[in-house]
C-alpha positions as CSV (number, residue, x, y, z in Angstrom):
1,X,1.3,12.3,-29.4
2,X,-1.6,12.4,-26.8
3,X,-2.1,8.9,-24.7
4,X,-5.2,7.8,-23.9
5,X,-5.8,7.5,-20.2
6,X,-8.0,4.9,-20.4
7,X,-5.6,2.8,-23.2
8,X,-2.6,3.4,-21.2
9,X,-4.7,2.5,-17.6
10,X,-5.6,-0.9,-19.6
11,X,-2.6,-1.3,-21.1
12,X,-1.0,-1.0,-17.5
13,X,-3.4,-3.4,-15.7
14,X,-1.9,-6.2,-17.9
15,X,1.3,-6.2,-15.4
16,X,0.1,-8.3,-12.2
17,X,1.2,-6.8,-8.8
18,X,0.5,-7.6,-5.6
19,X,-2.1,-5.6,-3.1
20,X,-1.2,-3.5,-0.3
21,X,-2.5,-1.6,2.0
22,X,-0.9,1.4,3.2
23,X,-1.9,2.5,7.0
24,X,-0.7,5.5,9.2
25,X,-1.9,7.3,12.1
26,X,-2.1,10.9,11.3
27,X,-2.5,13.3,15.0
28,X,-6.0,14.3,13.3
29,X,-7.6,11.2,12.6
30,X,-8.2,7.5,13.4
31,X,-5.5,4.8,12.3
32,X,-6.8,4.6,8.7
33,X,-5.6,2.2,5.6
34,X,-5.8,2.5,1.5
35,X,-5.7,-0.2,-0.9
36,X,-2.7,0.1,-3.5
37,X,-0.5,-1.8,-6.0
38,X,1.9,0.8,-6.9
39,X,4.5,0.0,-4.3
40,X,8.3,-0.8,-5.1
41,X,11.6,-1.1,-3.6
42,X,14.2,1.7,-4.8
43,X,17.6,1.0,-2.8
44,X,18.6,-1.8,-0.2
45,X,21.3,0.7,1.5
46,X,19.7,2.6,2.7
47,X,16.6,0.5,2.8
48,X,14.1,2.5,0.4
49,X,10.4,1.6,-0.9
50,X,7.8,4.0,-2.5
51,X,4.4,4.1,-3.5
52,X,2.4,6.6,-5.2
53,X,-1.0,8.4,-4.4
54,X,-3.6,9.8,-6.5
55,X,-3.5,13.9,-5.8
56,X,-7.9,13.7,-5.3
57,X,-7.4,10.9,-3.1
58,X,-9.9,11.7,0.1
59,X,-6.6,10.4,2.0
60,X,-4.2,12.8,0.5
61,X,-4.5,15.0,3.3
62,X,-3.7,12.4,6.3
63,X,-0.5,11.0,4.4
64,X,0.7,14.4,4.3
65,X,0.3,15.3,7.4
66,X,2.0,11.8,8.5
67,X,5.9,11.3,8.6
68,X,5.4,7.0,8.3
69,X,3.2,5.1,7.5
70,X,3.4,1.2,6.8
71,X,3.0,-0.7,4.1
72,X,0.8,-4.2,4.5
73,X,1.6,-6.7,1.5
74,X,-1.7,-8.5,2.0
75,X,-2.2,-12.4,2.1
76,X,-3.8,-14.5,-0.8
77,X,-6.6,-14.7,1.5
78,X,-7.2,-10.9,2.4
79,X,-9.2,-10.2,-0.8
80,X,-11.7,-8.5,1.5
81,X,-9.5,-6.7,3.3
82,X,-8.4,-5.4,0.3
83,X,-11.9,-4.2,-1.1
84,X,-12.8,-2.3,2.5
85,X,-9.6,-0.5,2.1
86,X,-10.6,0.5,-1.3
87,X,-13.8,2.3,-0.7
88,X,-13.9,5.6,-1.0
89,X,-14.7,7.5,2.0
90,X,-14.5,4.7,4.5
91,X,-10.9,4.0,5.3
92,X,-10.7,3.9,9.4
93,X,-9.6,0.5,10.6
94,X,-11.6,-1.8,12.7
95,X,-9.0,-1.9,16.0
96,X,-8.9,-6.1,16.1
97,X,-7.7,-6.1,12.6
98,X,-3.8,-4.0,13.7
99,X,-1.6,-3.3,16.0
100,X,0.8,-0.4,16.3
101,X,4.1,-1.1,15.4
102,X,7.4,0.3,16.7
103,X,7.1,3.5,14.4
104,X,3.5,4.1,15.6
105,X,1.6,3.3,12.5
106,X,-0.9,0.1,12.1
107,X,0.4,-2.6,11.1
108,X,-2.1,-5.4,9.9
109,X,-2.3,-9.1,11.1
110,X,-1.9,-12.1,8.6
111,X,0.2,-10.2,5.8
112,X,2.6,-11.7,4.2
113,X,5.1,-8.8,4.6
114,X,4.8,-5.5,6.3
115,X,7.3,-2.4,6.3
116,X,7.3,0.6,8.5
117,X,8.3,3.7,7.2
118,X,9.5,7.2,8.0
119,X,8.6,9.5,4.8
120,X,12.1,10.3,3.1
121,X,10.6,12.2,0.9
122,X,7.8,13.3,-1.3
123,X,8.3,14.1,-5.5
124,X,5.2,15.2,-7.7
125,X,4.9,12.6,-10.0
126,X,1.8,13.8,-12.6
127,X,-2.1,13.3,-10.9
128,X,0.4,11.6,-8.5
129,X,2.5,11.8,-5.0
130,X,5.3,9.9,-4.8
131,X,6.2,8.7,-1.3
132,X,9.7,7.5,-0.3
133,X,10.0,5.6,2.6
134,X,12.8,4.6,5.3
135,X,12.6,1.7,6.2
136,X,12.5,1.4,10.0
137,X,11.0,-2.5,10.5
138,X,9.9,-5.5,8.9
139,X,8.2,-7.9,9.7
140,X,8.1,-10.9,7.2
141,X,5.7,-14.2,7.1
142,X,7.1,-16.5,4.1
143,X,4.7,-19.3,4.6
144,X,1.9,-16.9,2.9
145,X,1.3,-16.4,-0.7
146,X,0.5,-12.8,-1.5
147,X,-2.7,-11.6,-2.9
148,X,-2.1,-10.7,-6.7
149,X,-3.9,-7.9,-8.7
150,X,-3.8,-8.4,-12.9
151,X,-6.5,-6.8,-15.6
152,X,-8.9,-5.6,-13.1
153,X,-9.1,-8.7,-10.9
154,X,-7.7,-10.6,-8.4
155,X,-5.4,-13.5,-8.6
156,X,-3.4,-16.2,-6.9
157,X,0.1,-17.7,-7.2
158,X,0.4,-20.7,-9.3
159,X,1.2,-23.7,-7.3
160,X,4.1,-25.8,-7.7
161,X,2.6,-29.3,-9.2
């Protein structure tokens, strides 16, 4: 039985996730970020996450010429963040909006959570990459609410009445 791309991309928007945006800072270009919400954790020990890329995306080459890269959780007030990072084509960070971490890679200000990685590996996954990442630091802001991606729009958290 053939899915529908379409049927199964709508049928998969009706999971919310939160937004991220993955950075690096490949040797042949500027520090650069990518909007995504296919990030997840795979194993505590060692410390694991991944995230997958579409094989046309015009970053495909940078993250494979990169060995980490970081992944920005973004705040429930970085909705425009979010959309810059999304545009095709125009992905090189503004300098006041990062700072390089320990690992070398961007990390963004104001996220809720961020993670530098070292690439642990990389599996074909379909039109996809799928990155593995080490671990190597965290840095973690509980006091902010992350931005939330469901059906094609942006959401917040529900607050506690």
């Amino acid at each position: 039985m053939k899915i529908d791309p379409i049927e199964l991309r709508n049928a998969l928007g009706s999971f919310a996730t939160g937004v991220c945006v993955i950075t690096a800072n490949p040797k042949s270009h500027k520090p650069f970020g990518m909007t995504v919400n296919s990030f997840a954790s795979v194993s505590l020990e060692p410390a694991l996450v991944l995230w997958s890329l579409q094989n046309d995306s015009d970053c495909l080459a940078w993250f494979e010429e990169s060995e980490t890269f970081c992944i920005n959780i973004l705040a429930d007030d970085q909705q425009a963040l979010s959309n810059s990072c999304a545009k095709k084509g125009d992905h090189v960070l503004d300098s006041e909006i990062f700072q390089l971490g320990k690992s070398g890679t961007p990390v963004l200000h104001n996220v809720a959570s961020s993670f530098e990685c070292r690439v642990w590996a990389r599996y074909p996954g379909g039109d996809h990459t799928i990155l593995v990442g080490e671990v190597l630091e965290i840095t973690s802001r509980p006091e902010k609410a992350p931005l939330l991606f469901h059906a094609g729009k942006y959401g917040l958290m529900a607050q506690e009445s």
